[in-house]
Every structure is written in structure tokens, then in C-alpha cells.
C-alpha positions in Angstrom: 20.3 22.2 -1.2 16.6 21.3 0.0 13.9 23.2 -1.3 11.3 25.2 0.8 7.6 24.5 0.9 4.4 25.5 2.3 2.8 22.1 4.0 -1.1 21.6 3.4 -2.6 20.5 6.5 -6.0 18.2 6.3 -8.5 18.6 9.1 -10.0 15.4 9.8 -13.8 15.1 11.2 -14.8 13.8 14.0 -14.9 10.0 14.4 -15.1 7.7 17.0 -12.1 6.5 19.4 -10.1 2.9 18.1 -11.6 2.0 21.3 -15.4 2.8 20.0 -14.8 1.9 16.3 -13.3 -1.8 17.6 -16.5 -2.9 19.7 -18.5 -4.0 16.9 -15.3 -6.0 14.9 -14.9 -9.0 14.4 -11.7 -9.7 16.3 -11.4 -13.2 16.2 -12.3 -13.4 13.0 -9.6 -11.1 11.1 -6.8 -12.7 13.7 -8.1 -16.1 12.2 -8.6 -15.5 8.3 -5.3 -13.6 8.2 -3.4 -16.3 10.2 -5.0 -19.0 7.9 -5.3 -17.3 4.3 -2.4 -14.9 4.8 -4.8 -11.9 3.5 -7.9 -10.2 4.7 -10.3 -8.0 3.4 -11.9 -5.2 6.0 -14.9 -3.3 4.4 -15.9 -0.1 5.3 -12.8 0.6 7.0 -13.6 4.2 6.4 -16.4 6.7 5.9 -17.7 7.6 2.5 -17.2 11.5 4.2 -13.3 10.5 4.7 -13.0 8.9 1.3 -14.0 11.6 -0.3 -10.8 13.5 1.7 -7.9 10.8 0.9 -9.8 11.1 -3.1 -9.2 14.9 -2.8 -5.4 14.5 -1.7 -4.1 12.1 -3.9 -5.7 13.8 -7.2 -3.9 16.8 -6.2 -0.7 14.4 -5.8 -1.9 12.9 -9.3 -1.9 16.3 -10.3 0.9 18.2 -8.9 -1.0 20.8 -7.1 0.6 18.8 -4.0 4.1 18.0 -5.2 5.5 14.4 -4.5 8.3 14.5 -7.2 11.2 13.7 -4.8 9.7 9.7 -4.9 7.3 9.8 -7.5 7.9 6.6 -9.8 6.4 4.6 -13.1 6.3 1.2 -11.4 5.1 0.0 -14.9 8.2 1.4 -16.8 9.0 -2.1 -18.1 6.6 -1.6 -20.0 6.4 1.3 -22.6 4.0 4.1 -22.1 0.3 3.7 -23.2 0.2 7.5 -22.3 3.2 9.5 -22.9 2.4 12.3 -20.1 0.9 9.4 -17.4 3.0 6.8 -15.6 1.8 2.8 -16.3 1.8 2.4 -12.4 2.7 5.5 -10.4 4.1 4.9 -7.1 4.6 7.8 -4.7 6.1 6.9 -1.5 5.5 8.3 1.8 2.3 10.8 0.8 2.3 11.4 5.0 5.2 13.4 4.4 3.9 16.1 2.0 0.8 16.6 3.9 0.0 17.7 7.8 -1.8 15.3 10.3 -2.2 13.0 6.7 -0.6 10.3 9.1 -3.6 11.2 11.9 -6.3 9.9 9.9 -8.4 7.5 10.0 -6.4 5.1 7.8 -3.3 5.0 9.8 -4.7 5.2 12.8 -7.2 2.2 12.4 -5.0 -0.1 10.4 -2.3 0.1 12.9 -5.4 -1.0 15.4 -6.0 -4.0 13.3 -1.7 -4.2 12.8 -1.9 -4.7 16.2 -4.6 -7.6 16.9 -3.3 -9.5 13.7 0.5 -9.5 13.7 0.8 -8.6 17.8 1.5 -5.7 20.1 5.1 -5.0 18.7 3.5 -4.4 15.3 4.3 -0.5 14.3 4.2 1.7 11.6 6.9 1.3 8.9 6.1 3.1 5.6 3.1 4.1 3.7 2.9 4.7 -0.3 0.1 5.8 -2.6 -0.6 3.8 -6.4 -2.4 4.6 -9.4 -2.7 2.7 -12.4 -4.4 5.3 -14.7 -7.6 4.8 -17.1 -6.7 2.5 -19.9 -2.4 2.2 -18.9 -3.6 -1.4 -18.9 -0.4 -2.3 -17.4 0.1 -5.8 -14.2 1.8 -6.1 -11.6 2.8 -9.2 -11.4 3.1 -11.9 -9.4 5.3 -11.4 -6.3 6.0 -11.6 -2.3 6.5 -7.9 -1.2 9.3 -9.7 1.8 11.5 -10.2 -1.5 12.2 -6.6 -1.7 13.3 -6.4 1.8 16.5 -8.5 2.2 17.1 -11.1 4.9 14.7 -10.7 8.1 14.6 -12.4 11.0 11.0 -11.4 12.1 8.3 -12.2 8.8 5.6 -11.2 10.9 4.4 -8.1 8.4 0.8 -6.9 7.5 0.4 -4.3 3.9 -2.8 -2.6 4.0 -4.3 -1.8 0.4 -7.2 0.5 0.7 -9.2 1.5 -2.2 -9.3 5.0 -2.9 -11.6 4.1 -6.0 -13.8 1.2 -6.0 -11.5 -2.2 -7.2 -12.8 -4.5 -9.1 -10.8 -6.9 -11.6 -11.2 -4.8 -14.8 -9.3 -2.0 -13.5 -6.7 -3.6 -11.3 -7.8 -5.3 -7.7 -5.7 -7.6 -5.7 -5.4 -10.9 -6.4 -3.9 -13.6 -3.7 -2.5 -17.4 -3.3 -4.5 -18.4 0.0 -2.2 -20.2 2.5 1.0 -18.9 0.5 2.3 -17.2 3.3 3.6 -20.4 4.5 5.4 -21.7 1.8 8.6 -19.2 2.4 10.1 -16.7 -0.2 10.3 -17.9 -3.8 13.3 -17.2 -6.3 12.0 -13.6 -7.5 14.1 -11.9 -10.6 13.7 -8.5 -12.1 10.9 -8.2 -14.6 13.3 -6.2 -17.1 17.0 -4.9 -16.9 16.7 -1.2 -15.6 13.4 -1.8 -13.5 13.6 -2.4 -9.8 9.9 -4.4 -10.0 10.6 -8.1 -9.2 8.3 -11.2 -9.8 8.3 -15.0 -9.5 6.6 -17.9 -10.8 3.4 -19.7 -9.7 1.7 -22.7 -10.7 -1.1 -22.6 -13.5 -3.1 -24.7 -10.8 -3.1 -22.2 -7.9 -6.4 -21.5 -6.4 -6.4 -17.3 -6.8 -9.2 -15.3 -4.9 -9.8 -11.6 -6.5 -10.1 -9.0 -3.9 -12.9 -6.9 -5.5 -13.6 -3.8 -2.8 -15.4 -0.2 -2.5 -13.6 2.4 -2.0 -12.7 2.9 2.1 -12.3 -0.5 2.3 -8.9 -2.7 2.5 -7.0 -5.5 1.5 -4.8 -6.5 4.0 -1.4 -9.5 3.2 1.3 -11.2 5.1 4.7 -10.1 3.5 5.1 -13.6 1.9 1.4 -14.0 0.5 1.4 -14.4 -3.3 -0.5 -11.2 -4.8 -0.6 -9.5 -8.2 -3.0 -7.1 -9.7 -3.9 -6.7 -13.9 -4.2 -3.6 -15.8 -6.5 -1.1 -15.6 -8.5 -1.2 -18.8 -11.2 1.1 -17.6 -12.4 4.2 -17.9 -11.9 5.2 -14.5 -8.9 5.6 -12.5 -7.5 2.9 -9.8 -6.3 4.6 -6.6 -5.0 2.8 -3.7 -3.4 3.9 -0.4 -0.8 1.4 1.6 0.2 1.7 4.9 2.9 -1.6 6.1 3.3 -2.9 9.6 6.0 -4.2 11.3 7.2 -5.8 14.4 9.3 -2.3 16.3 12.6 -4.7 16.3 12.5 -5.4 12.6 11.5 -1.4 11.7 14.2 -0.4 13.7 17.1 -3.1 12.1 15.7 -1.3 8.7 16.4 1.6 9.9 19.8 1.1 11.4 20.9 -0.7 8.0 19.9 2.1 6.1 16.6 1.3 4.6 13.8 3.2 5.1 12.0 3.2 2.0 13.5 6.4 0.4 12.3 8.6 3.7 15.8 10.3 4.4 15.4 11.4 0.7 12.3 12.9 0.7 13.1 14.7 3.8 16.7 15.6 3.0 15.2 17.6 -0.4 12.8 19.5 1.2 12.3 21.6 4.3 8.7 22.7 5.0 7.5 25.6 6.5 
């Protein structure tokens, strides 16, 4: 039987229109790099004023105070606990459903803008998912193409935005990418360890591999099938990141029809909010 909760509800500050925040941008630019590189980084895609509200949100989720158990995960659980009450990785997937108008804000709404301009039109909104790797969990992800989880597609057109919710450097876990390996297709992934759903793949020890070191409020952004891995965080400091994934409307809804929608019938189907 689902449970019943009482939603929060953000209220978001006024900001400009996508119309107004787009003048300025550097259209040609993004649509170029990401074509080329198969990755983009987008500063200042936010505010300090709406960091500070995503930073609120997700330490409540860290916490509990909002509670995200029905898809809460240890994405590091290969690896044994460095802390026995904090995940390695913690993956909650879709935050937007635990919190009101969450999916209004200024993060959704501007990187389906750039979705948009850098994969095309058709490009819409297919999951989002919030990661922390913890102070001193000191735990990778490794090495991987995010299209290997996905099955056989017959669109690859696919842009994953990873915005810092805490500044990202390489000591506490930033992206790292393969430039150009977008165009290489999918590589043979395994899983990383009997029992753990995380997969990874080889790479050359010659690969040129560019770290995306960011502020918080701004965002990574990589094609499905760009190479990308992030270390451990060995800081003091947490490492909070936000992802929201594009993708073409005719490939979200063959997702959808197959079944596979990220785990979103089973956070809904657990809880009813009122």
C-alpha cells in the first residue's frame, strides 16, 4: 500500500525569461564544443541566491528531513563502507518528485533551453537524479558511457547535465572526460562487482582526459557515449551534484513504452502525496 506524505513546495525567485537569460549566450559556441568534444562546461548557469536553494534541498534529502528512501542508493557499494552510517556514492533518483515546482527551477528549465540548441528541438526531459560522494568516502566512479545502461537505441542523440551543488574540483570528485569519444560508439562495459548494477569499461593509458573543475551553479554537460569518470572524494567537504538528462521525445517515449523509466513508476506507486 503507498504511504502518505505532506509535499514541500520551493518558491523560486524571480529570474529572467529563457528568452532574456539566452541573449547574452554563446549559442554557437556550446552547439560547436559539444558537437566536437562530446562535453561542455556552462558556468554560472545559476545564481549564487538559487544555489544556495538546491544546497538547502538536497541536505535535507542527505538528511532525511525530506525523505527519498523509495530510490535512494550506495552507487559505491562495490566497495565496502569508509563510513558505516553514509553511502560511498549516494544516488537518489528523481529528487523532482519529492519536492513541489523542484522541476520549475531554474535548473530544469534552463538546461532543457540549452538541451534544446545542442541536441535539437525534439530534445525533452527524461529523468533527473541527485549524487553525493560524502567527505572522505574516497570512493570512483569509474570509467564508463552512461548509453551502456540504456539498452539498444536507435536515436544516441542524449545530453546529461552535471551541475555542482558544491564547488568540484579533482580532490573531491569532478568530472573527468575522453574529448571526441562520443564518436567512437559504445565500448564492451561489464559490471564492476557481482551484486552491483555500476558498469565500467576500459580506456587507453594514452587518452587525452580534461578534468571538469566547476563552482557550484555551474554544469558539466556529455553526449551519452562520451567517456567520463569521477575519483573519490578525499576532502573535507562534501560533493553534491544535480543531473537532469535529455532526450530526443521519440526515444523518451520507446523508454517508456518498454518499461523503463528510471525507477519513476516506483517512486510514485509507494507514495501518494497530499
Amino acid at each position: 500500500m503507498a504511504s502518505h506524505e505532506v509535499k514541500p513546495n520551493v518558491e523560486w525567485p524571480a529570474a529572467p525569461t529563457i528568452t532574456e537569460w539566452l541573449q547574452d549566450k554563446p549559442i554557437e559556441t556550446w552547439r560547436n564544443g559539444f558537437e566536437n568534444d562530446g562535453y561542455l562546461i556552462v558556468e554560472d548557469l545559476l545564481t549564487e541566491k538559487e544555489v544556495k536553494i538546491y544546497q538547502d534541498l538536497t541536505s535535507k534529502m542527505l538528511s532525511g528531513e525530506i525523505d527519498t528512501s523509495r530510490h535512494r542508493h550506495d552507487l559505491g557499494n562495490a566497495s565496502e563502507r569508509k563510513k558505516e552510517d553514509v553511502e560511498n556514492i549516494c544516488q537518489i533518483m528523481w529528487p523532482s518528485l519529492y519536492v513541489d515546482n523542484l522541476d520549475q527551477g531554474p535548473l530544469h528549465m534552463r538546461t532543457q533551453a540549452v538541451a534544446n540548441i545542442i541536441i535539437g528541438e525534439d530534445a525533452v526531459f527524461d529523468f533527473d537524479m541527485f549524487l553525493s560522494k560524502a567527505p572522505h568516502t574516497n570512493t570512483e566512479t569509474p570509467w564508463h558511457q552512461d548509453e551502456s545502461y540504456w539498452g539498444d537505441v536507435e536515436d544516441t542523440r542524449s545530453a546529461s547535465f552535471w551541475m555542482a551543488v558544491d564547488d568540484a574540483f579533482k580532490d573531491n570528485g569532478c568530472m573527468w572526460f575522453v574529448p571526441g569519444s562520443h564518436r567512437r560508439g559504445l565500448c564492451d562495459h561489464r559490471f564492476v562487482k557481482d551484486g552491483c548494477h555500476v558498469r565500467t569499461c576500459d580506456i587507453n593509458d594514452g587518452e587525452v582526459k580534461v578534468a571538469g573543475e566547476i563552482r557550484a551553479g555551474s554544469v558539466t554537460i556529455h553526449h551519452g557515449r562520451t567517456l567520463h569518470y569521477t575519483r573519490g572524494n578525499t576532502t573535507d567537504k562534501p560533493r553534491r551534484a544535480y543531473v537532469t538528462a535529455y532526450r530526443p521525445r521519440k526515444m523518451v517515449d520507446a523508454f517508456r513504452q518498454r518499461g523503463f523509466d528510471h525507477g519513476e513508476k516506483g517512486i510514485k506507486g509507494n507514495t501518494q502525496f497530499v
